[in-house]
TORKOL-4160 file (C-alpha; in steps of 0.2 Angstrom, whole numbers, padded with zeros to 4 digits, m for minus):
169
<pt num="1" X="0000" Y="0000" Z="0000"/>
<pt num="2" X="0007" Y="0017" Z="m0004"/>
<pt num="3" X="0004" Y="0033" Z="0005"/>
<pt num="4" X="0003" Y="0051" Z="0000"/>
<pt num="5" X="m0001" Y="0072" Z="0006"/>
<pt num="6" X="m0011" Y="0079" Z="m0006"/>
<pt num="7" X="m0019" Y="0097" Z="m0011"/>
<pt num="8" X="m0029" Y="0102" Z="m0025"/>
<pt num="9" X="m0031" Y="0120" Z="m0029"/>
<pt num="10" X="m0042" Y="0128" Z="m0043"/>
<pt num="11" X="m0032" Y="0140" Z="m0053"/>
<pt num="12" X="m0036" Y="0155" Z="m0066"/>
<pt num="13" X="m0018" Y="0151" Z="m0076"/>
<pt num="14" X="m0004" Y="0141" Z="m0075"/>
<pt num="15" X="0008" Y="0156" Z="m0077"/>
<pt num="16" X="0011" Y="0161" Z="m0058"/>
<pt num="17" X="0014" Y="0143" Z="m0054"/>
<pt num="18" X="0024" Y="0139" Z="m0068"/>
<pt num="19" X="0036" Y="0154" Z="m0064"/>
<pt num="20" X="0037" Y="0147" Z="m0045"/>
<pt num="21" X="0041" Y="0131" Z="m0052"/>
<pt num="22" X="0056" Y="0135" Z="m0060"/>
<pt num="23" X="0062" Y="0144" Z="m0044"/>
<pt num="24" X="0058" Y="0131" Z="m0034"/>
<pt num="25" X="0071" Y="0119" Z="m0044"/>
<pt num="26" X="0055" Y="0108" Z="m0052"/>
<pt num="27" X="0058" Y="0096" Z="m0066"/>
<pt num="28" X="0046" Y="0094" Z="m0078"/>
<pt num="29" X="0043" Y="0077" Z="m0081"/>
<pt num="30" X="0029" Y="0073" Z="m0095"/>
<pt num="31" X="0015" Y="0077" Z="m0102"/>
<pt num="32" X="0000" Y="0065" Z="m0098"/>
<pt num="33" X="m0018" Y="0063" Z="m0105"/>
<pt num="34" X="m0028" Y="0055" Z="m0094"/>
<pt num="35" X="m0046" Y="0047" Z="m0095"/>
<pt num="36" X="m0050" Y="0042" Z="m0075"/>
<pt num="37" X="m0068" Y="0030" Z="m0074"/>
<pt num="38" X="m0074" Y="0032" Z="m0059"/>
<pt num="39" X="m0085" Y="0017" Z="m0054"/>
<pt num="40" X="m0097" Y="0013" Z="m0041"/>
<pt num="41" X="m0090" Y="0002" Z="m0024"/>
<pt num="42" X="m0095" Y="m0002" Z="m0007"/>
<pt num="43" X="m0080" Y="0008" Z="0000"/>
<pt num="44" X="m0066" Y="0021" Z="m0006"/>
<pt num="45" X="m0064" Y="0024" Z="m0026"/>
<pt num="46" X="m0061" Y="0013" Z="m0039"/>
<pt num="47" X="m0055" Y="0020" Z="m0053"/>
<pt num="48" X="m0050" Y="0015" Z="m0071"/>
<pt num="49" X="m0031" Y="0027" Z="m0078"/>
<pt num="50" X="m0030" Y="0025" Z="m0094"/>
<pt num="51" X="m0014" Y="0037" Z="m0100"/>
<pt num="52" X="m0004" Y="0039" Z="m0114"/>
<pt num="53" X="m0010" Y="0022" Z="m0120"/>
<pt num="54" X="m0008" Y="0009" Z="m0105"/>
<pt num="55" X="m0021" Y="0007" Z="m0089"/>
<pt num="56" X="m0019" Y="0005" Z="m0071"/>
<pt num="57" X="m0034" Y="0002" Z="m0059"/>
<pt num="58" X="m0030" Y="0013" Z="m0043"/>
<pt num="59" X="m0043" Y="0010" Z="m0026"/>
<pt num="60" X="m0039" Y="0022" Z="m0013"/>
<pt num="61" X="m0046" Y="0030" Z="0002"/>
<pt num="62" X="m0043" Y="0047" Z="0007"/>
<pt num="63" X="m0047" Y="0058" Z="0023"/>
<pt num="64" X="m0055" Y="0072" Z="0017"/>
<pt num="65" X="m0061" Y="0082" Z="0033"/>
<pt num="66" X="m0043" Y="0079" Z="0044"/>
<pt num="67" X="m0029" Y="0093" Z="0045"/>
<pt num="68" X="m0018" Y="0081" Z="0035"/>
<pt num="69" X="m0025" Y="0076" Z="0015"/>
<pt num="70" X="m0020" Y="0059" Z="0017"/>
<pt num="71" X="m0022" Y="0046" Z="0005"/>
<pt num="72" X="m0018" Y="0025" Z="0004"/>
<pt num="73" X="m0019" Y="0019" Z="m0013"/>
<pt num="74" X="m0017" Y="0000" Z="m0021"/>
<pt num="75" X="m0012" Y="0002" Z="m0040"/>
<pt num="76" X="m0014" Y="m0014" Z="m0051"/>
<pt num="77" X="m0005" Y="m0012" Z="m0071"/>
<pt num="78" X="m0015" Y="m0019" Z="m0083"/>
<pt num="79" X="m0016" Y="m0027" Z="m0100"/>
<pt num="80" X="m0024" Y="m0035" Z="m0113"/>
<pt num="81" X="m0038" Y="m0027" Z="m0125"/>
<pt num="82" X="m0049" Y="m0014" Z="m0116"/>
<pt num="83" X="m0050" Y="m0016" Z="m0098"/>
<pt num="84" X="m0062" Y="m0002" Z="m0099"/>
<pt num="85" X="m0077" Y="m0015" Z="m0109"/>
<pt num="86" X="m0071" Y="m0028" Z="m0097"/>
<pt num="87" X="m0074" Y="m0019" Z="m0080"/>
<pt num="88" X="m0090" Y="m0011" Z="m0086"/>
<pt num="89" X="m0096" Y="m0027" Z="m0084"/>
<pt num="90" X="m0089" Y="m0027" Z="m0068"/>
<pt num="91" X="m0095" Y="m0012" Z="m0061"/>
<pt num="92" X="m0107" Y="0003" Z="m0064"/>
<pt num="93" X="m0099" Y="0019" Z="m0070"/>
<pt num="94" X="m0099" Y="0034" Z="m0059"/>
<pt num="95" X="m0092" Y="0047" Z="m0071"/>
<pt num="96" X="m0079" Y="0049" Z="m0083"/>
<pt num="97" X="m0065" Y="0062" Z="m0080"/>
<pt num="98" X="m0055" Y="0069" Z="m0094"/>
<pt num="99" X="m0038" Y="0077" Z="m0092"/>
<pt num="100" X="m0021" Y="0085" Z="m0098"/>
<pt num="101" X="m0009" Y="0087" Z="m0085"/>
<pt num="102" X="0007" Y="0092" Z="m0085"/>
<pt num="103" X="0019" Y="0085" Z="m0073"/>
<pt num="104" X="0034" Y="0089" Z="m0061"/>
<pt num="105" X="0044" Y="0083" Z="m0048"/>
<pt num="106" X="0050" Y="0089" Z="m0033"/>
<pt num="107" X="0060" Y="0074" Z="m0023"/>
<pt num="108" X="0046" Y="0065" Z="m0020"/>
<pt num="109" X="0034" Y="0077" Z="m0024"/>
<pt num="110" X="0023" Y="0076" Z="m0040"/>
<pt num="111" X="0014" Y="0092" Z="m0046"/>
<pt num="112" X="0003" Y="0091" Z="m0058"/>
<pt num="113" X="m0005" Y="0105" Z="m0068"/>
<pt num="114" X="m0022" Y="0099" Z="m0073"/>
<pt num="115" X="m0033" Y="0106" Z="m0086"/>
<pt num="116" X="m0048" Y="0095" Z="m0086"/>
<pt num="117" X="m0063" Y="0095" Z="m0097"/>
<pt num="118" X="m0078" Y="0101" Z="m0089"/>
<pt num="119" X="m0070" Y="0108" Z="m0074"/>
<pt num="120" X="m0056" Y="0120" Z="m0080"/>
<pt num="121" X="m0036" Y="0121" Z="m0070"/>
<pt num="122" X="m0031" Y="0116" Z="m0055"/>
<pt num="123" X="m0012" Y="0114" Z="m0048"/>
<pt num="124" X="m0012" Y="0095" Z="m0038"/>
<pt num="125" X="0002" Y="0090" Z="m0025"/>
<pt num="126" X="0005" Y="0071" Z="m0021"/>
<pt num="127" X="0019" Y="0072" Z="m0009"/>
<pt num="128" X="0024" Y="0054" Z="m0007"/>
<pt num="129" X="0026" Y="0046" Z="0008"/>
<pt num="130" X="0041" Y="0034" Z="0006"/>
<pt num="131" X="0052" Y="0039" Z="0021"/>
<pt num="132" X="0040" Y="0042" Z="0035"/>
<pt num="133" X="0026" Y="0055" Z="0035"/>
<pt num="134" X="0037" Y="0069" Z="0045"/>
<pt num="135" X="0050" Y="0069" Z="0027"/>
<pt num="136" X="0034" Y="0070" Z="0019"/>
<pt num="137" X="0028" Y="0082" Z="0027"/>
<pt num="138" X="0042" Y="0093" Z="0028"/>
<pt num="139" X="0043" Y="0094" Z="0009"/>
<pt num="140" X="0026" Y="0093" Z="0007"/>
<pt num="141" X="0026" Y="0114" Z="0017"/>
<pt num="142" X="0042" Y="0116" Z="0007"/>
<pt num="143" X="0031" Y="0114" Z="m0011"/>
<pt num="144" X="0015" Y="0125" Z="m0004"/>
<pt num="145" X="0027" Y="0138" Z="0001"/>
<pt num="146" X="0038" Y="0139" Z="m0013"/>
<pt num="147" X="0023" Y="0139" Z="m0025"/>
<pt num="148" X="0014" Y="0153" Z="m0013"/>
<pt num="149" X="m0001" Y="0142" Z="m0013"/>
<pt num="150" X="m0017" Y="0149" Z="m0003"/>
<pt num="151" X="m0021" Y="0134" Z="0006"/>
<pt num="152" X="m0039" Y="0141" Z="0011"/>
<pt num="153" X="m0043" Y="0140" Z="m0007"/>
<pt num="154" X="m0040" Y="0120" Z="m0009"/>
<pt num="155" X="m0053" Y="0109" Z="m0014"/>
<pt num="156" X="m0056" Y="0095" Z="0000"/>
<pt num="157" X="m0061" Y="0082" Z="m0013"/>
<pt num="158" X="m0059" Y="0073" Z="m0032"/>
<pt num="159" X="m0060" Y="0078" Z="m0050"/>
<pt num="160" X="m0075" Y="0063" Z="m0048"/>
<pt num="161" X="m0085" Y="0073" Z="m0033"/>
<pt num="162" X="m0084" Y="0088" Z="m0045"/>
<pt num="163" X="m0092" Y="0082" Z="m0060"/>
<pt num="164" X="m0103" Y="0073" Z="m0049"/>
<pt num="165" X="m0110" Y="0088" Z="m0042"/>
<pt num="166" X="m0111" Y="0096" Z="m0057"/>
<pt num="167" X="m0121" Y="0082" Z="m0065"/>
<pt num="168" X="m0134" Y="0082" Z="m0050"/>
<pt num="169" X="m0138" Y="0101" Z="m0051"/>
């Protein structure tokens, strides 16, 4: 089981962060487009990645009303011909969730820039917790500072919970 902080924050541009990036000493690592299937289970999410043309299936859990965004996630890679037909049979779909994001690294912090369809821009962090959460932690303050993020602003929740909510109104 793996382990990480997170944030997400809506954001107007990328410009602001992407300047703060590069002083910060962040490496840009890829471009990814990513189709995330959100379906339907008894507890957490489930939720089929498919990026850049290979799919993992990722259930997690997440703490969204604690001081600390924590998350514990199982990934299982996948192959063979479209795991996407084979767990609709599975599973009911929740929603579909639509993205280009640009990522960096920190040590063990990805940031991702995110334009999603539907939903607009948004700056995540995944601080990874791979040498006990106090590391994490500390590097996890070091990104929000160095990236002057406004922490009141974040969004206590997924890309899924959004579109959901905008489905139901």
């Amino acid at each position: 089981m793996a382990a990480n902080l997170e944030i997400k924050i809506p954001l107007k541009s990328f410009k602001a962060i992407e300047r703060n990036l590069t002083e910060i000493g962040a490496k840009f690592e890829d471009t990814l487009h990513q189709t995330d299937v959100y379906f339907s289970t008894p507890s957490g999410l489930l939720k089929l990645r498919i990026e850049n043309g290979s799919s993992q299936l990722i259930h997690y859990h997440r703490n969204e009303t604690g001081k600390n965004r924590k998350s514990t996630f199982y990934i299982l890679e996948l192959s063979g011909d479209d795991p996407l037909r084979y767990f609709k049979r599975l599973f009911p779909v929740e929603t579909i969730v639509r993205k280009k994001r640009l990522l960096y690294m920190y040590g063990d912090t990805r940031i991702h820039l995110d334009s999603v369809q539907k939903l607009g821009k948004f700056l995540e962090l995944e601080a990874r917790i791979l040498n006990g959460f106090p590391k994490a932690k500390k590097e996890f303050e070091c990104v929000v500072q160095g990236l002057h993020l406004d922490v009141s602003q974040q969004f206590r929740g997924s890309y899924r919970d959004m579109l959901l909510n905008q489905e139901r109104k």
